[in-house]
VEXDREN-2710 file (C-alpha; in Angstrom, 1 decimal):
% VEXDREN-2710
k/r/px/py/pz
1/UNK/0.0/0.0/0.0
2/UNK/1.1/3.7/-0.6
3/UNK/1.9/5.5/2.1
4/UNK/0.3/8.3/0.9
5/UNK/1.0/10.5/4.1
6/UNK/4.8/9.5/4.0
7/UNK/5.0/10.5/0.2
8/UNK/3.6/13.6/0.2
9/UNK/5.7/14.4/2.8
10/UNK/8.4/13.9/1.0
11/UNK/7.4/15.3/-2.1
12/UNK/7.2/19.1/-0.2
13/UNK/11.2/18.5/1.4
14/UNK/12.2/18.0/-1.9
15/UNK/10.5/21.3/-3.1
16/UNK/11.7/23.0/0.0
17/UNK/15.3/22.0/-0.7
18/UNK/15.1/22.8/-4.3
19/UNK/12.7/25.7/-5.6
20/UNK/13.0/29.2/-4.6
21/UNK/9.6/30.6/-3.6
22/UNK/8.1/34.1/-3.8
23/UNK/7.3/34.1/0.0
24/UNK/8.3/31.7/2.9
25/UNK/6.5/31.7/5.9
26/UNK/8.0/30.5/8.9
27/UNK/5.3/29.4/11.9
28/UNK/1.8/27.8/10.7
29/UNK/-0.6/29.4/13.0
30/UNK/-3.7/31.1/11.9
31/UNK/-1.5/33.9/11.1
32/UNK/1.5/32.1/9.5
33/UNK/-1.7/30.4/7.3
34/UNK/-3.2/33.4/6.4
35/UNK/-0.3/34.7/5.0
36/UNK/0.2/31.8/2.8
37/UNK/-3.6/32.2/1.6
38/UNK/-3.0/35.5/0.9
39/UNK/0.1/35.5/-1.2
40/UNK/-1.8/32.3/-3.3
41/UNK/-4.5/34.3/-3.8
42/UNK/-2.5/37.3/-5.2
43/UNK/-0.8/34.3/-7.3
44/UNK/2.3/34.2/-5.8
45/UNK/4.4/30.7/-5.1
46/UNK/4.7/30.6/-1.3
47/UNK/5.8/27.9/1.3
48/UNK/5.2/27.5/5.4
49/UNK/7.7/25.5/7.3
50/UNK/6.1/24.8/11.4
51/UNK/8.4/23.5/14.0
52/UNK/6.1/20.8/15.2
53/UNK/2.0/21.0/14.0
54/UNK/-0.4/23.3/12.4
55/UNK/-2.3/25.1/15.5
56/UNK/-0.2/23.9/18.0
57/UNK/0.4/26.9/19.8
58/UNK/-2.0/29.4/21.0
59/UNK/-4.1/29.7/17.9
60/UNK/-5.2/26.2/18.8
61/UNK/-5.1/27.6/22.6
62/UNK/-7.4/30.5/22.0
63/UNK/-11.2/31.0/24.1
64/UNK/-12.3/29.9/20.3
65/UNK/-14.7/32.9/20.0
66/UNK/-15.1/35.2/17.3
67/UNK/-16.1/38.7/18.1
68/UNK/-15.1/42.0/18.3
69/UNK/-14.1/42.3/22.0
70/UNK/-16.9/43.9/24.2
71/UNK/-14.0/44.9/26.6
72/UNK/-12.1/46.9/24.3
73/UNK/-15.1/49.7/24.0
74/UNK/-13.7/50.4/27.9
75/UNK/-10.5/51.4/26.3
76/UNK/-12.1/53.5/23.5
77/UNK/-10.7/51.0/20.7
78/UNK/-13.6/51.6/18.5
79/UNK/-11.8/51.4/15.5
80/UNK/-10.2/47.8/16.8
81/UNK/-14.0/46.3/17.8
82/UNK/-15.7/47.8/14.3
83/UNK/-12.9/45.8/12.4
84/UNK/-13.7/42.4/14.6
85/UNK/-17.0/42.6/14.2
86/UNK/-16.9/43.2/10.3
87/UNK/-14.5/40.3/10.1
88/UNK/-16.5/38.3/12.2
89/UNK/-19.5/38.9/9.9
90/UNK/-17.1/37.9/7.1
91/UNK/-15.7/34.8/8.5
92/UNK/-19.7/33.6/9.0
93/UNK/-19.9/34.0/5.5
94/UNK/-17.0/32.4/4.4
95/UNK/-17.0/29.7/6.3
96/UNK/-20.4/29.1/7.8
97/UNK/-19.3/25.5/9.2
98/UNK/-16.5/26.6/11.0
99/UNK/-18.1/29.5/12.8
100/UNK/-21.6/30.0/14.4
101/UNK/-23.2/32.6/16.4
102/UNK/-24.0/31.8/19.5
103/UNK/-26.7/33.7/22.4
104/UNK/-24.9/34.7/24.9
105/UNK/-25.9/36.1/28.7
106/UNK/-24.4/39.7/29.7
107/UNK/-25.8/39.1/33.6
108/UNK/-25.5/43.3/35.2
109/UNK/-25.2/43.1/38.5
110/UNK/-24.3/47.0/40.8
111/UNK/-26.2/49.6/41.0
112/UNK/-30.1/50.0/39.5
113/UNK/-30.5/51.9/36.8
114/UNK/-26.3/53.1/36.6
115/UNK/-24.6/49.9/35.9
116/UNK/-27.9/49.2/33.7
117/UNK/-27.4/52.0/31.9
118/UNK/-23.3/51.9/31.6
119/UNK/-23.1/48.5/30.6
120/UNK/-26.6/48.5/28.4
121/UNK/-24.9/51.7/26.7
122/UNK/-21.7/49.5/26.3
123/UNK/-23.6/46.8/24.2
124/UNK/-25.9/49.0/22.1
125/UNK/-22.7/50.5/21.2
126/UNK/-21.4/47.0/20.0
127/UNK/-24.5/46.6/18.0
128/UNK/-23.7/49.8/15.7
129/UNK/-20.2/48.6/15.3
130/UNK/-21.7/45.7/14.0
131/UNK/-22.4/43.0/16.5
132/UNK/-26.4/43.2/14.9
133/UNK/-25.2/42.2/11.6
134/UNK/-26.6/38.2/11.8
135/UNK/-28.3/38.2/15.2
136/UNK/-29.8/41.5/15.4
137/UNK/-29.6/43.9/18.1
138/UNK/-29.1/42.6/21.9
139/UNK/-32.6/42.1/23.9
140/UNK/-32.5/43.5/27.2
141/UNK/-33.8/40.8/30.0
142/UNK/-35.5/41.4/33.6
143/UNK/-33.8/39.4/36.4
144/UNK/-36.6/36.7/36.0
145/UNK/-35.6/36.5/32.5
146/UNK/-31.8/36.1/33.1
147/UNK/-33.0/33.8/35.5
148/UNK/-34.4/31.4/33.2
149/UNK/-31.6/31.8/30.5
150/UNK/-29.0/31.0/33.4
151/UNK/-31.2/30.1/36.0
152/UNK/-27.9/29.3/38.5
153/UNK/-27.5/32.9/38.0
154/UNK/-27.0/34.3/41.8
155/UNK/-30.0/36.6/42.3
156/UNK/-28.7/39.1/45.2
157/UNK/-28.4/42.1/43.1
158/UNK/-28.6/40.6/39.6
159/UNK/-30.4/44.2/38.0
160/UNK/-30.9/42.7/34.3
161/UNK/-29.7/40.7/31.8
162/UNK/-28.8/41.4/28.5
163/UNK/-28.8/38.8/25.9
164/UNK/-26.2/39.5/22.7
165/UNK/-24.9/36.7/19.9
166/UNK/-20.7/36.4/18.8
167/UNK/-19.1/33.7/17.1
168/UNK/-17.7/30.5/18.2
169/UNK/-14.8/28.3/16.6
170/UNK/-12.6/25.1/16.8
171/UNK/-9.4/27.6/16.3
172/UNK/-7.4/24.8/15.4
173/UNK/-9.2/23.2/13.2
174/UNK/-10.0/26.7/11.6
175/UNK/-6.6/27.6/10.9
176/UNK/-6.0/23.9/9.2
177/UNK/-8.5/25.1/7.2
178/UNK/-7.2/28.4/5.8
179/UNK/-4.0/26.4/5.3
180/UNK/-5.9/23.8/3.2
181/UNK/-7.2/26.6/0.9
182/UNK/-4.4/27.9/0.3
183/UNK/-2.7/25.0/-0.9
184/UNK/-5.8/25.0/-3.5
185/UNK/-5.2/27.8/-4.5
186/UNK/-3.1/29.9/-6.6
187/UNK/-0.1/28.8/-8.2
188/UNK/0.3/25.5/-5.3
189/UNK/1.8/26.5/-1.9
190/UNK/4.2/23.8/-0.4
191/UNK/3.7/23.3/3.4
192/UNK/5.9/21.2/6.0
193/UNK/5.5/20.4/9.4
194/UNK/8.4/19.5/11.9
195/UNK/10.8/22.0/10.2
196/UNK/12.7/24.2/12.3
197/UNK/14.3/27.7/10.8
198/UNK/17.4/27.8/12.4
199/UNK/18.8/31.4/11.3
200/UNK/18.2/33.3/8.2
201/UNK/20.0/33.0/5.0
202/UNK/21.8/35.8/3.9
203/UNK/23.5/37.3/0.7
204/UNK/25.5/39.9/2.0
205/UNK/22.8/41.6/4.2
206/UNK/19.5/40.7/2.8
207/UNK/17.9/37.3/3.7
208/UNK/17.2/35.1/0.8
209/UNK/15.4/32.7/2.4
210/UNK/16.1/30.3/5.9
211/UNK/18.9/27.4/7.4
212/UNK/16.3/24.9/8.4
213/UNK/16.3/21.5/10.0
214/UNK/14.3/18.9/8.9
215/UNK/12.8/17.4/12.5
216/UNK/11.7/14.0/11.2
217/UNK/15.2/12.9/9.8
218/UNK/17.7/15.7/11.2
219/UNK/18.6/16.7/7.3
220/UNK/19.9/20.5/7.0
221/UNK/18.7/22.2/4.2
222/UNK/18.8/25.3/2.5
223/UNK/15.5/26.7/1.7
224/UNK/15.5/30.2/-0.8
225/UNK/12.7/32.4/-1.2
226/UNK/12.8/36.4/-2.4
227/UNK/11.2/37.3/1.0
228/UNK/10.6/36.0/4.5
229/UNK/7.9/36.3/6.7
230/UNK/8.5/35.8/10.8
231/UNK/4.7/34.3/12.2
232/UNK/6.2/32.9/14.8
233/UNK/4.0/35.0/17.4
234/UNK/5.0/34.2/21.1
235/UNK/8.5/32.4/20.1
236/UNK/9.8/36.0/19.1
237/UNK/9.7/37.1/22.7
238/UNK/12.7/34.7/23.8
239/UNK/16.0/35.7/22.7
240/UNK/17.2/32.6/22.0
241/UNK/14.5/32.5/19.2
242/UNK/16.6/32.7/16.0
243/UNK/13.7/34.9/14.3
244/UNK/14.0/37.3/17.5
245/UNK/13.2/40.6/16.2
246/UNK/15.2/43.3/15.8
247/UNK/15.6/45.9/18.4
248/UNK/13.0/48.7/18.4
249/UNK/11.1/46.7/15.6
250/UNK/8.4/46.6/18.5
251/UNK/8.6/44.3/21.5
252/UNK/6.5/40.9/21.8
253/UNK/5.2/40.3/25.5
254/UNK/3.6/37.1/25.6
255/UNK/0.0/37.3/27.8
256/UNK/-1.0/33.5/28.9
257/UNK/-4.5/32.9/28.3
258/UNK/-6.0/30.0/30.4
259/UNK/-9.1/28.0/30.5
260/UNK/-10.9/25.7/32.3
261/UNK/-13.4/22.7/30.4
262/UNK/-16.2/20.8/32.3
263/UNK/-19.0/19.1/31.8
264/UNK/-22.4/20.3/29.5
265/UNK/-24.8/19.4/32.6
266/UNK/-22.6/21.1/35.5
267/UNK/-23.9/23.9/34.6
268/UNK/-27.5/25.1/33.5
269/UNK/-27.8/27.7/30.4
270/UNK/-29.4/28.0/27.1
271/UNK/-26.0/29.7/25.6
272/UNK/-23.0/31.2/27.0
273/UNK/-22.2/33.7/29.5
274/UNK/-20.1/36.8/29.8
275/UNK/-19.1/37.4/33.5
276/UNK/-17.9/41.3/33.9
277/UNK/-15.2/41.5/36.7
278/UNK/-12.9/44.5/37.0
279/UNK/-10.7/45.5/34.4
280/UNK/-11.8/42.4/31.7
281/UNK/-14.5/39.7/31.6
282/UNK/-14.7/35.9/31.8
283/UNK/-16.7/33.5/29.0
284/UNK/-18.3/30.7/29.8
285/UNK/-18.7/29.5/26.3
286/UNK/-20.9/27.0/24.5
287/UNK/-18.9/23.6/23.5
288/UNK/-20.7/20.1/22.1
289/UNK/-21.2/18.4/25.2
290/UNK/-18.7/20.6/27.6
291/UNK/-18.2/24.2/28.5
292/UNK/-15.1/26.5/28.2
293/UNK/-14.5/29.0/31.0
294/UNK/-11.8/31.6/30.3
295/UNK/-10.1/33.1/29.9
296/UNK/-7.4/34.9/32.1
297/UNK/-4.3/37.4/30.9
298/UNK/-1.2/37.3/32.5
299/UNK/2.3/37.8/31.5
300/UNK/4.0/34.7/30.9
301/UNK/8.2/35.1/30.7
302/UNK/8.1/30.8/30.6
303/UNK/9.9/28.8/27.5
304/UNK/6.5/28.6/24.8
305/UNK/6.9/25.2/24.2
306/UNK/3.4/23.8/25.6
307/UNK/2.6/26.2/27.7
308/UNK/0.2/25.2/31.0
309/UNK/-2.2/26.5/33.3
310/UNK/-1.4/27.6/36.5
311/UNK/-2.7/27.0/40.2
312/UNK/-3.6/30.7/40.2
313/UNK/-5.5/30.4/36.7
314/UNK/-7.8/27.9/38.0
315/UNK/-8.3/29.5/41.3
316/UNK/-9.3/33.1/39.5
317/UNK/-11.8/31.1/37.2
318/UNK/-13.1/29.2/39.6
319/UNK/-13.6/32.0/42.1
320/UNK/-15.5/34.2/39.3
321/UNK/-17.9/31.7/38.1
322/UNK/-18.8/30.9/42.2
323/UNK/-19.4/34.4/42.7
324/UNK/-21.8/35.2/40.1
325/UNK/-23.7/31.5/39.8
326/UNK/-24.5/29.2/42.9
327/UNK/-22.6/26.1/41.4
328/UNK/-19.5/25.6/43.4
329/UNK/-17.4/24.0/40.9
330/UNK/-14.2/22.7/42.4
331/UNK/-11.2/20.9/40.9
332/UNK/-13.0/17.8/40.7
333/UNK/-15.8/19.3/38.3
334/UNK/-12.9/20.1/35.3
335/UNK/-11.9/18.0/33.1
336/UNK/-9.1/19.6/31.4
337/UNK/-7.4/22.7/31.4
338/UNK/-5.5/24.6/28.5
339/UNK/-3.2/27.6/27.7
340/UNK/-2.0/29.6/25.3
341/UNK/0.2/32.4/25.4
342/UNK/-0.7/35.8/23.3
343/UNK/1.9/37.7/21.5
344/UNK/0.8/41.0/22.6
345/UNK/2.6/43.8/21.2
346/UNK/3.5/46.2/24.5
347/UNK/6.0/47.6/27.1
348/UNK/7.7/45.1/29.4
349/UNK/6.5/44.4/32.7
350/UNK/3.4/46.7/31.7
351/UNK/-0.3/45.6/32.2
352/UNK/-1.0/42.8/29.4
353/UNK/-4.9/43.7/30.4
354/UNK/-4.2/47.2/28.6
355/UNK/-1.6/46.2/26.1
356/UNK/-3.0/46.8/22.2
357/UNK/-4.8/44.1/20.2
358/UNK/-3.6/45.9/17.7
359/UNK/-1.4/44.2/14.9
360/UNK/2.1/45.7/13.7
361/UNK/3.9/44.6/10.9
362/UNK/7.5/45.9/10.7
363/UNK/10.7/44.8/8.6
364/UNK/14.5/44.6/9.2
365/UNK/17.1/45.6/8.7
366/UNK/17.6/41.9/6.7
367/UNK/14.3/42.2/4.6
368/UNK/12.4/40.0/6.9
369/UNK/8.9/40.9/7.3
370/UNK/7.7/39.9/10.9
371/UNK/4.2/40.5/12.5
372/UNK/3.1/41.0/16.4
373/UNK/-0.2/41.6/18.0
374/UNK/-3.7/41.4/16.6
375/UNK/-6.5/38.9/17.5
376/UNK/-7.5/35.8/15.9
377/UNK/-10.9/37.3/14.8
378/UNK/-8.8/39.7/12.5
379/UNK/-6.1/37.0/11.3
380/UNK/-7.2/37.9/7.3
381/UNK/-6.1/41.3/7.8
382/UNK/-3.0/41.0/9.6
383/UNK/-2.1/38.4/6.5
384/UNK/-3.3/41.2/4.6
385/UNK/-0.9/43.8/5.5
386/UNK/1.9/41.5/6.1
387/UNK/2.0/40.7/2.5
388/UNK/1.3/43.8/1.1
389/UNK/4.6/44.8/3.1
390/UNK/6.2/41.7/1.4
391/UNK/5.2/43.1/-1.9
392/UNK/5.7/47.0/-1.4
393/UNK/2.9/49.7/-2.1
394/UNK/2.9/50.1/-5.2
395/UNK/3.0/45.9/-6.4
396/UNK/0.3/45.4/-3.8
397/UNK/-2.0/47.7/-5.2
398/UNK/-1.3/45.7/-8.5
399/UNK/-2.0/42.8/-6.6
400/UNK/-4.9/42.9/-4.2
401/UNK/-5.5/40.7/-1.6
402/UNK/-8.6/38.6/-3.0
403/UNK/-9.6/36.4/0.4
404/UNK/-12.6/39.0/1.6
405/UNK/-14.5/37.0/-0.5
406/UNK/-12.8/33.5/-0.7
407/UNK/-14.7/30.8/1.0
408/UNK/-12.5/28.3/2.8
409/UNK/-12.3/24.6/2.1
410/UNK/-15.9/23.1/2.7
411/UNK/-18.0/25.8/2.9
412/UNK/-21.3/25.7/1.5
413/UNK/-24.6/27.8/2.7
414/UNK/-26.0/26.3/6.3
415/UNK/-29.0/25.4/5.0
416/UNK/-27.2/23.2/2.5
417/UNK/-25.0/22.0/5.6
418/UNK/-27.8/21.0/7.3
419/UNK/-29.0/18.7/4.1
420/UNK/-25.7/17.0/3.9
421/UNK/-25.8/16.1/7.5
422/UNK/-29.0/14.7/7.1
423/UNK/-28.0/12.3/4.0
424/UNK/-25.1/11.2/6.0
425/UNK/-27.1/10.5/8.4
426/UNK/-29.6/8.3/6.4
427/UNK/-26.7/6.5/4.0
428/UNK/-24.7/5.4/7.4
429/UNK/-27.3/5.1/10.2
430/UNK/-25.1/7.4/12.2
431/UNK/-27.3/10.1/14.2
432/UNK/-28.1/13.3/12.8
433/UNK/-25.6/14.3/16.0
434/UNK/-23.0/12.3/15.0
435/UNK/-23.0/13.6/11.1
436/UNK/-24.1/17.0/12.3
437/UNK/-21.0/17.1/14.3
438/UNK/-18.9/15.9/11.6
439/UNK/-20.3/18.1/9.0
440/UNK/-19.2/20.9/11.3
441/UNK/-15.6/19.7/10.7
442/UNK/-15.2/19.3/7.6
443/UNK/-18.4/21.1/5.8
444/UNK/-18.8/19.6/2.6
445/UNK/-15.7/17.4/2.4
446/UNK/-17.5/15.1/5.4
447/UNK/-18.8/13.3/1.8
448/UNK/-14.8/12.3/1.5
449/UNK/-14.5/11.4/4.9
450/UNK/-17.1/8.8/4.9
451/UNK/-15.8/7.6/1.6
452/UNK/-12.5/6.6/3.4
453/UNK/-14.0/5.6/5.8
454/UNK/-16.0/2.7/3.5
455/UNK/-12.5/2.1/1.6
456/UNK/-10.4/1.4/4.8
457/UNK/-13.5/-0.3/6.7
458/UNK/-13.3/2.5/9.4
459/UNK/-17.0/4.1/9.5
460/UNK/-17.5/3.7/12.9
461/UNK/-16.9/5.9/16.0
462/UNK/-14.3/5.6/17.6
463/UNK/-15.9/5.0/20.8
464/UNK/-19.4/4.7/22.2
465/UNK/-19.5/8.1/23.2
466/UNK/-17.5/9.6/21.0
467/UNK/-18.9/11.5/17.8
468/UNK/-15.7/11.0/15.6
469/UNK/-15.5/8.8/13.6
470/UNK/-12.4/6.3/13.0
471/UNK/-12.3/7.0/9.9
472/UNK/-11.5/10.9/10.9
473/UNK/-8.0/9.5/11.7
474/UNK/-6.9/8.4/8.9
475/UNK/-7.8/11.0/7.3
476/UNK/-6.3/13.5/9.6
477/UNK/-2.8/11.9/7.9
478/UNK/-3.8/11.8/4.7
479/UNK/-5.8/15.4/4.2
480/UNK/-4.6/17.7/7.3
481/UNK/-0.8/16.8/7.9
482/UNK/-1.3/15.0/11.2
483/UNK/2.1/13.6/12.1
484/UNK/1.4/12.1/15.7
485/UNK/-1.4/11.1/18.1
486/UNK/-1.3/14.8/19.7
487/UNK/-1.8/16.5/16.6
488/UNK/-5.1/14.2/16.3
489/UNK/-6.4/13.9/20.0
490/UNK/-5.8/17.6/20.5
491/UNK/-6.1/19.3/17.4
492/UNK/-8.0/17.3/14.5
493/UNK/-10.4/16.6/17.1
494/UNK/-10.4/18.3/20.5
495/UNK/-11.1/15.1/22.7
496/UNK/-7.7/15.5/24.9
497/UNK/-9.1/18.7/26.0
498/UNK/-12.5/16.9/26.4
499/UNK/-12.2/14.5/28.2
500/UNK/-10.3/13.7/32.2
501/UNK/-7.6/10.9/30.5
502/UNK/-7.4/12.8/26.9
503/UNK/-8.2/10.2/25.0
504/UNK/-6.4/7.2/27.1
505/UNK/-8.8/5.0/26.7
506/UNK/-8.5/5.0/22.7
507/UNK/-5.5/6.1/22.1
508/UNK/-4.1/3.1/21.3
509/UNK/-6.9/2.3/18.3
510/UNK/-5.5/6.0/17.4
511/UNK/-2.3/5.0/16.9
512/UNK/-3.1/1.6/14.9
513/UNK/-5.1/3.7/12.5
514/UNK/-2.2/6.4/12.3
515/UNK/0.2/3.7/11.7
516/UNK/-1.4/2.4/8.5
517/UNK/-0.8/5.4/7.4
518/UNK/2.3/6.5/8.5
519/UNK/4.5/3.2/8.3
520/UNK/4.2/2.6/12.1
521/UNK/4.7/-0.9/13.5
522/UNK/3.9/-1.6/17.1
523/UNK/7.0/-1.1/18.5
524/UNK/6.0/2.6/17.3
525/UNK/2.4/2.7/17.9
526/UNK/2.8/1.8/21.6
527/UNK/5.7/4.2/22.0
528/UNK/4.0/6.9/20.5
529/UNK/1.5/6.0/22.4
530/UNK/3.4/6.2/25.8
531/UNK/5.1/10.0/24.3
532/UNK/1.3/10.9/23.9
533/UNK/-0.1/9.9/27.7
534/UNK/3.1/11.4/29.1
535/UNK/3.0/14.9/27.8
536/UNK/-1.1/15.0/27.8
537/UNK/-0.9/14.3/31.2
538/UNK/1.5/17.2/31.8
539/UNK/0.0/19.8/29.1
540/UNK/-4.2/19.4/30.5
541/UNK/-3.4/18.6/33.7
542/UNK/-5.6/20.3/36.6
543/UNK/-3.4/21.9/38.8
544/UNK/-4.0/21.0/42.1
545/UNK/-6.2/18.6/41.7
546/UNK/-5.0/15.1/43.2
547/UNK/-4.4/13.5/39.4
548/UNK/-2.0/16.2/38.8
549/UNK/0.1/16.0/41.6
550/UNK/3.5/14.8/41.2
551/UNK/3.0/15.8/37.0
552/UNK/3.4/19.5/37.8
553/UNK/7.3/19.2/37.5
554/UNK/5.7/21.1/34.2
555/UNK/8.2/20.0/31.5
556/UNK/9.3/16.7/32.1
557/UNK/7.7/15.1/29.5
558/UNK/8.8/18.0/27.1
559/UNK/12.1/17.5/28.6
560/UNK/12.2/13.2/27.2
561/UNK/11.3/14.4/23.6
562/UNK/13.4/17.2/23.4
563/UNK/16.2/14.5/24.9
564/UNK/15.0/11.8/21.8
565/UNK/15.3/14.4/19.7
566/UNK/18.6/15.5/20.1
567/UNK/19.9/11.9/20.2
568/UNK/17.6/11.4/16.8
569/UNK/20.3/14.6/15.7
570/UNK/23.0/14.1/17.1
571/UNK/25.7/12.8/14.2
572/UNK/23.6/15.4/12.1
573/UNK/25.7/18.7/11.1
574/UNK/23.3/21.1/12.1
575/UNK/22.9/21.4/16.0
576/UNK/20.3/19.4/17.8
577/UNK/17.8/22.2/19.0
578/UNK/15.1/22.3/21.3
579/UNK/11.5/21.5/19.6
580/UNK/8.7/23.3/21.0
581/UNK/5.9/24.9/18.6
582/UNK/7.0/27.9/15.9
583/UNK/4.2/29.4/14.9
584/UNK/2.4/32.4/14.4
585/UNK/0.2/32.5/18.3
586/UNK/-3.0/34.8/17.6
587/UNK/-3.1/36.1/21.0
588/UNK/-6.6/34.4/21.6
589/UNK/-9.8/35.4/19.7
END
């Protein structure tokens, strides 16, 4: 059988190692993706190299909301909240089974009739920056109303409620998406994972392209390209980051961005939640099956390599869901946990609450084009204006950016969505939940998925009560560049965030599938296996909690692969480095 993965794979080293490329984009977050879908869609050849797997730092780490920011209007960034909220209307569009609106509860609590009127002023302001555009305007509640939207909603001086829609996202499997379109599109964009840029390379004192190190077989190569872009978000913060920017070019100060997942019936609501506390505000934010609490915003000076969440996270979450709903969630009621770290552009050691959203794009003294800042929501126009800087002012306006109106891979109307889910339904005798679900992760290409999933004899979930299919696996390494059991249990589909073992309980059918089609034999499978429990255990842990205990020695699983991978390296001529994730961190949504 043809390895199908492994060849492709190998197909994009060779055109790394031999083709010189109009752009190459080093990190493949949602930024480092967009960038390569913009400069496709302006025609030109590009190519992303990421350290370890598309998403896998914070843009597949993010609250996974799309919106403008109802905390920002505080700070008087009207400009920065009427730009989210058109892209958010955007994004609906283009990829209406990716994102949805969902209702959420703004609970006002303080005193009658001024905190009403403050915060009521505050969202009718969000609706003419365009939060109405898909929902209409925000309906203000009475307390018994709130009450029976959230009815664990703490009464003592609850003054009203008002309810207002914004989007919701898998971010990771959102920015695999942008990267799939742009590799149909344009002239063909090459893409590799578990490729480390090492430095840049130079001709005299203009980059021409990077010194990279091909992770999977520790092979240097040379890889040329008339510009360079730097999406490496959070990783340009740390000096030893070979992509560090240049001084003055605008300092990154990475904000970590924690959340908390439990259960669907621990807590009682008809949509999602936004908590106001002082300075920001927490989400409680629909999931299938789960909810997502988050998120918080502190600076974070620790290595980005799988960042965690912290005892003091969980206990600031925790304490501002208790105070506002009679729950009493404790460490026992959360499944997982999860962290990202945002790439705020700011001052260092100033507040990362007040530090800009904002985007800046700047370029060196070298040529390299980097990019800081910015939110998820408004990834398409940072890719934007990083490569119109690639191209200069006057070739950009030659060549537009053409994705405000490019759908992404597997979009299709919902009402067309919803017929497709149906038919899947009926040909398999799944549930409509279980081909609902599915549809919502791969929109119209869920046809393909069940197609593989007849070929290989793999339409079947891959456990009782999970709604993923087996057949999702494979093609997570055939379709979506998954490499390894993390980059399907926590970013193809979501379950190590899910669920309180990650995916134990299955991983090893994970692994048996991925080894079809990546050449594994068991010896493999069950190591990769062990790699995968180990560093889950570590990255989702719950701090505090009594499972955790004894794990909290943060990087130690980090610490064994890094250690494997050096040894993998070691006779290799280019020096063994450490192998956390390079990529472009949109500093949450």
């Amino acid at each position: 059988m043809t390895l199908q993965a492994v060849a492709r794979r190998r197909a994009a080293m060779e055109s790394l190692a031999s083709e010189r490329f109009d752009v190459l984009v080093v990190g493949g977050g949602i930024v480092g993706a967009g960038v390569l879908l913009d400069a496709a869609s302006r025609g030109l050849r590009g190519a992303l190299i990421e350290q370890t797997d598309i998403g896998a730092g914070t843009s597949g780490r993010s609250s996974r909301l799309i919106h403008g920011g109802l905390r920002y209007l505080e700070q008087l960034h009207l400009g920065l909240v009427a730009e989210a909220l058109d892209e958010r209307a955007r994004l609906l569009r283009l990829a209406p089974h990716l994102v949805r609106l969902e209702p959420f509860l703004f609970p006002i609590y303080g005193l009658p009739l001024v905190h009403q009127g403050f915060y009521g002023s505050g969202i009718f302001l969000y609706d003419l920056l365009g939060s109405r555009h898909g929902a209409g305007f925000a309906r203000h509640m009475r307390p018994d109303a709130a009450i029976e939207f959230a009815p664990q909603l703490r009464r003592k001086g609850l003054r009203a409620g008002i309810q207002y829609h914004d989007g919701v996202e898998d971010d990771a499997r959102y920015a695999f998406a942008v990267l799939r379109t742009a590799l149909d599109t344009g002239p063909g964009a090459v893409v590799a994972t578990r490729v480390r840029a090492v430095a840049p390379l130079l001709d005299g004192a203009r980059a021409i392209g990077v010194r990279a190190r091909d992770l999977a077989t520790g092979t240097a190569l040379d890889i040329r390209a008339e510009r360079v872009v730097d999406a490496t978000g959070a990783w340009a913060a740390h000096p030893e980051e070979r992509f560090a920017p240049v001084p003055g070019a605008g300092r990154i100060v990475p904000s970590r961005g924690a959340h908390i997942v439990i259960r669907r019936e621990r807590l009682q609501a008809r949509g999602g939640m936004t908590l106001r506390i002082p300075g920001r505000v927490v989400f409680i934010i629909p999931w299938p099956d789960r909810w997502i609490i988050g998120t918080t915003d502190h600076a974070d000076e620790r290595p980005p390599a799988r960042p965690t969440a912290l005892d003091e996270d969980v206990d600031e979450l925790l304490e501002v869901v208790n105070h506002r709903l009679d729950i009493d969630l404790t460490r026992a009621d959360i499944l997982a946990t999860y962290a990202g770290l945002r790439p705020l552009v700011g001052d260092a050691g100033g507040s990362t609450v007040k530090a800009s959203r904002e985007h800046r794009v700047t370029t060196d003294a070298t040529g390299i084009v980097r990019i800081g800042g910015g939110k998820y929501t408004t990834y398409r126009i940072m890719a934007r204006d990083t490569v119109d800087a690639v191209l200069g002012r006057d070739e950009a306006r030659r060549r537009p950016s053409e994705t405000a109106e490019l759908p992404l891979v597997g979009a299709a109307p919902l009402g067309s969505l919803a017929t497709l889910a149906t038919s899947i339904a009926r040909e398999t005798g799944f549930t409509e939940r279980i081909t609902r679900r599915l549809v919502d992760r791969h929109g119209t290409r869920a046809v393909d998925v069940v197609a593989l999933g007849r070929e290989l004899d793999l339409l079947r979930p891959l456990a009782p009560d999970v709604a993923h299919l087996e057949a999702e696996v494979a093609w997570a390494a055939r379709d979506e560049l998954a490499a390894s059991l993390d980059d399907v249990l926590s970013r193809r589909t979501r379950l190590a965030q899910e669920r309180s073992d990650h995916g134990a309980a299955f991983a090893p059918r994970v692994a048996g599938i991925l080894g079809a089609e990546l050449g594994w034999d068991p010896v493999v499978q069950a190591a990769e296996v062990d790699r995968y429990l180990e560093s889950s255990a570590v990255e989702f842990a719950v701090p505090g909690s009594r499972a955790s205990v004894g794990s909290l020695a943060t990087t130690s699983a980090s610490a064994k692969h890094v250690a494997a991978q050096e040894k993998h390296v070691a006779a290799q001529d280019v020096p063994a480095q450490d192998v956390p994730a390079q990529e472009a961190a949109a500093p949450g949504s």
